[in-house]
N, C-alpha and C positions, 0 to 999 in steps of 0.2 A: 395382233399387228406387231411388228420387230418395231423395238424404240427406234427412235431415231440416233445418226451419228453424233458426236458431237459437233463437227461440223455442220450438219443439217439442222442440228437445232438454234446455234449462233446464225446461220442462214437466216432461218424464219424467224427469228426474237430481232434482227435489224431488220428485215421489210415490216414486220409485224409493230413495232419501237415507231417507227418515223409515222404510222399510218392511228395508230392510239393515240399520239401527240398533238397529230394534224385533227381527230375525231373530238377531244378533247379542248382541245383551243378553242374549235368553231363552236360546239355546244355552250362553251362556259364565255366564249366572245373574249375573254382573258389570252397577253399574247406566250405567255409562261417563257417567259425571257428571268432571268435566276437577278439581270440587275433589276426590274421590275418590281417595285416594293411594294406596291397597293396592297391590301391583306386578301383582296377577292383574287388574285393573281398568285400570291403565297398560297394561298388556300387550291387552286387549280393546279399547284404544279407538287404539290403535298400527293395529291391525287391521281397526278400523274405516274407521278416515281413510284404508290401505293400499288395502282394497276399494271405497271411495270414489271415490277416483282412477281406479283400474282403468273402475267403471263408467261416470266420465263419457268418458275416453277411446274404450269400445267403445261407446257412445250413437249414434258417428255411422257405425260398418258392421255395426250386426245388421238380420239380414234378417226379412224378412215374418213368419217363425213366433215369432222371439224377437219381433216387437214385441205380434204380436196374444197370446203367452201373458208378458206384462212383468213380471207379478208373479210369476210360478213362474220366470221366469230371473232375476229379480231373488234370490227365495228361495234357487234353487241354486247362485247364485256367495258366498252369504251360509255357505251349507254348507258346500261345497267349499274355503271360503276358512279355513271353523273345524277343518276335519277336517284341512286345511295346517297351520294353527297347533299344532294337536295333534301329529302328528309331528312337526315339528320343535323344538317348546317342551315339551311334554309326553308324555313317550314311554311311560312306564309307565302315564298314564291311558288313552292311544291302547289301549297293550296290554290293559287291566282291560279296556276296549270292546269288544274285538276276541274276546275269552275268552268274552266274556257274549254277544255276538254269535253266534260259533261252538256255543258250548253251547245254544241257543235255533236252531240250523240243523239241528245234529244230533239233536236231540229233537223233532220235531214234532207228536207226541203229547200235549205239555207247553203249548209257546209257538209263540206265533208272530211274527214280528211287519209290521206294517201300515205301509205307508206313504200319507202323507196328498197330497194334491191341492200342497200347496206341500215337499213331499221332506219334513216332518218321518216319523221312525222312531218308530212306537210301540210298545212291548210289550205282549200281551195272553195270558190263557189261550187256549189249543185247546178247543173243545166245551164250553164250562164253560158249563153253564145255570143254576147259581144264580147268583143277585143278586148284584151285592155293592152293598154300600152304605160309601164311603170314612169308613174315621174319622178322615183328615187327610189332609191337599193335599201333595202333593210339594212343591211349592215349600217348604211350612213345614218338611218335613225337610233340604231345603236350607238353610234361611237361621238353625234354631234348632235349637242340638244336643241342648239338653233332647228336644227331640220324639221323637228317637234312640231314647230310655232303653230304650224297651218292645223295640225290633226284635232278633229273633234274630241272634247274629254266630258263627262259624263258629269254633274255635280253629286250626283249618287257616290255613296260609299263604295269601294269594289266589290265588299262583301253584300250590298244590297241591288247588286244589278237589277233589273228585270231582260226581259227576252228581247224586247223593242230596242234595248240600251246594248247589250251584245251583241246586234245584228247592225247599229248601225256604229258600233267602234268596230267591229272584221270591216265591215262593209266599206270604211271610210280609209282604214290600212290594206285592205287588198284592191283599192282605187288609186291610192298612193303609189301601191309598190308592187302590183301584180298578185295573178295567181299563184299558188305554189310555194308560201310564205311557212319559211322552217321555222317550225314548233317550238324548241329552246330559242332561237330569238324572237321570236314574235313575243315573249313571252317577255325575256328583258325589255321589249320596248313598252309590252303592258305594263310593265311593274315605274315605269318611269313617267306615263302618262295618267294613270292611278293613281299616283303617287302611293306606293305599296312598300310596305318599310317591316323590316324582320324586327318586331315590337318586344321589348323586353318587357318582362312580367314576372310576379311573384312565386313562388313556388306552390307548393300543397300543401306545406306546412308550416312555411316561414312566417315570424312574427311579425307586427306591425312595419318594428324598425327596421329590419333585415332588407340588406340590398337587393334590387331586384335582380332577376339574370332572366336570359333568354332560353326558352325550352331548346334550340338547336345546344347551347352548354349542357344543359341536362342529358341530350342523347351524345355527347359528341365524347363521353366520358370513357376511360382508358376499356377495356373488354372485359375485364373480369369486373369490374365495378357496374360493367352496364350489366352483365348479367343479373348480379345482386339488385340492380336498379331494376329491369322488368321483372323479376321475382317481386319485389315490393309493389309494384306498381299493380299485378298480378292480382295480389288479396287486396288493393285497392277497389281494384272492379269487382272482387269475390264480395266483398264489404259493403261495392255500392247498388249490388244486385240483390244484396240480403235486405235495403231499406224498405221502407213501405212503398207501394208506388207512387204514391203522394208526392213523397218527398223526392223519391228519385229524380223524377219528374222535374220537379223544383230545380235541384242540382244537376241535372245533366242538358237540359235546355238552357239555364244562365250560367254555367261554373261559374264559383269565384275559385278563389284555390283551395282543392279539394282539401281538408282538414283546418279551415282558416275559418274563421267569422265571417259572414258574411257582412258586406258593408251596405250600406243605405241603398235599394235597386237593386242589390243583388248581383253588381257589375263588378268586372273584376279590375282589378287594382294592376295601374301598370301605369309607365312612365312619359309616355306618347301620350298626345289629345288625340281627340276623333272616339269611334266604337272601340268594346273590349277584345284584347286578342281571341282567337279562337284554341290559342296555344294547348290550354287544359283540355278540352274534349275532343281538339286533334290527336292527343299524346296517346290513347290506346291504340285508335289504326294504325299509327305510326309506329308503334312500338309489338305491331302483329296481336294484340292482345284480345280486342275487341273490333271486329268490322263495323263499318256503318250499317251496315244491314242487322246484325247482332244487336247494334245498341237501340237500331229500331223497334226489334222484338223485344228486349228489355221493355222499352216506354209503352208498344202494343197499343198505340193512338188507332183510335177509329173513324171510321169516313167522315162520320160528324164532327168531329177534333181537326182534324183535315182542313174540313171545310172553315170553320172559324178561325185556323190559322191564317189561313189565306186572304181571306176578311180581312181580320186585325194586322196584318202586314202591308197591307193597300195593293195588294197583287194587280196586275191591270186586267180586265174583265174576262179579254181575250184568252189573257195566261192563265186567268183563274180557270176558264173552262177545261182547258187545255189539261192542266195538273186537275183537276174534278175529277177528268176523264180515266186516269192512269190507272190502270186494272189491277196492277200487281203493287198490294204493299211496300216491296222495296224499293218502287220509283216515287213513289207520294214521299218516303221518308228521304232517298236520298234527296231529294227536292228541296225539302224540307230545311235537310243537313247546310243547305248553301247558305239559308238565314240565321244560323248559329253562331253565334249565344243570340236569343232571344229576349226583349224587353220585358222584363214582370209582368208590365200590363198585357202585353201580347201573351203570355203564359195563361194570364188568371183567364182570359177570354175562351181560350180553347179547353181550359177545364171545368167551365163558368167555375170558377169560386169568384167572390164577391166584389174581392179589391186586390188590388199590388201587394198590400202588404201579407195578403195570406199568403203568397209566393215566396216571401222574404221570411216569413216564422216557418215556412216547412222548409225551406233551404238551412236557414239557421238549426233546426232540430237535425236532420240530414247531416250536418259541417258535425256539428261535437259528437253525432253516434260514431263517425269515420276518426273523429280524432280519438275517439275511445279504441277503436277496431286496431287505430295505427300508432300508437304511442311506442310501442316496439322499436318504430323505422322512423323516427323522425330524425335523425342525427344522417341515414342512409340519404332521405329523400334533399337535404341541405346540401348534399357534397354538391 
């Protein structure tokens, strides 16, 4: 294909510029106005200017099918470049995403969801023939928390849904606000009715008194340092694959922070009330290192383990059948993955050992063989 001119290429980088801006804004719900100082607005328009460059860079070697579809490759790099920033900046909204994502895969009796001609994700019911007639616009329960007041909220933890409790929070914002409900905001408005907060937490190696930070700082570090950083992170899993299974077990169903002592329960240490983050045993998928399916075959639970999870989690009867039923391995684990970190007690039951604290002495034996493995990288995994 002949490059383009340079005129044709300024051509297409300003229709292309106004339309990543406009795709950008709506996704992050931020209005990236430069006097705008919120940090969530600094941080969108950081992003902006980031996939700006990017685009005028590739302007001059996409081929035939990205120029004649310009705007849907324009739209997808706008996406792809939000769904980056979310893991890396934002890990527990990524996660709230991903929950509500999964819960709406596994029910498709329920929801479904649509995607549009430019990749936006929308949520819709399955089969639903009545009307609805919206009594307010999502956006407005984005941008006005009065509008909130009326919507049902859950006393459950986010990270403890059941299937009854997601189907009647879609069920009670697509009654609100219609079919059709875009994905990134339905999602801001979950994180606000959850009350869903980016939890800061201790490292993998940091000592007692060491400040804590938040795993999106860990990934959010200059490139040549993250490289170094998933290199380490790397023999961390090589390290935590080499434990017994016992122990792994231990540590990868509750992390505390991998190379740290564990503390009394086995929960990890962070600055928030409420459950432990899930930050530690998010950090491999996020980091491409380990899939959840991967970390599944690591731990290699069996139907019976399965089924006493679900037990000791108080699953509701219905959903325990439901997950009973799941044929393939990697649906039972990622199932599984949504009640991560897991209480000791709930650990010692699905591998009958006797009490909590044998959870907590094979977690502790597990912490010092990794602080042995990683003593090398402790000064790396601090930055």
């Amino acid at each position: 294909m002949a490059e383009l001119t340079e005129a044709q290429r300024i051509a297409l980088f300003k229709e292309g510029d106004g339309l990543l801006r406009g795709t950008l804004a709506f996704k992050s719900g931020c209005s990236l106005a430069e006097d705008d100082h919120r940090p969530d607005n600094q941080q969108a328009i950081d992003l902006y200017y980031e996939t700006r460059a990017r685009l005028w860079e590739t302007l001059g070697h996409l081929d035939t099918h990205e120029l004649t579809h310009f705007k849907a490759y324009v739209r997808r790099c706008a996406a792809n470049a939000w769904v980056d920033h979310l893991r890396e900046r934002h890990p527990m909204r990524l996660s709230l995403r991903n929950r509500m994502l999964y819960f709406v895969k596994t029910h498709p009796e329920r929801f479904v969801i649509d995607r549009d001609d430019d990749e936006t994700l929308r949520l819709r019911r399955a089969q639903d023939s009545r009307p609805l007639s919206a009594r307010i616009d999502l956006g407005t329960l984005r941008s006005q928390p009065g509008a909130r007041a009326g919507l049902w909220r859950p006393a459950t933890h986010w990270t403890r849904l059941q299937a009854a409790e997601w189907c009647r929070l879609l069920d009670g914002l697509v009654e609100a606000c219609g079919d059709g409900l875009e994905i990134e905001a339905l999602t801001t408005v979950l994180m606000d009715l959850l009350d869903v907060q980016e939890e800061t937490t201790e490292s993998l190696t940091e000592a007692p008194d060491e400040p804590a930070r938040d795993v999106a700082d860990e990934l959010a570090i200059d490139p040549p340092d993250r490289l170094v950083m998933r290199e380490v992170m790397q023999k961390a899993w090589q390290a935590i694959r080499s434990l017994k299974p016992e122990h792994r077990a231990a540590l990868l169903l509750n992390p505390p922070a991998v190379g740290a002592r564990a503390r009394p329960g086995g929960t990890l240490r962070n600055r928030a009330s409420g459950p432990a983050a899930r930050a530690e045993v998010d950090v491999f998928p996020m980091l491409g290192i380990a899939s959840v399916s991967e970390i599944g075959r690591t731990l290699n639970l069996q139907s019976h383990q399965y089924a006493a999870a679900w037990s000791a989690l108080a699953v509701a009867p219905d959903e325990r059948a439901r997950l009973s039923a799941l044929p393939d391995e990697r649906e039972r684990f990622a199932a599984l993955w949504q009640h991560l970190p897991m209480a000791d007690a709930v650990i010692a039951k699905v591998f009958d050992w006797q009490n909590p604290q044998q959870v907590i002495n094979r977690r502790a034996q597990a912490c010092e063989q990794l602080k042995r493995q990683l003593v090398d990288h402790r000064s790396i995994l601090r930055r």
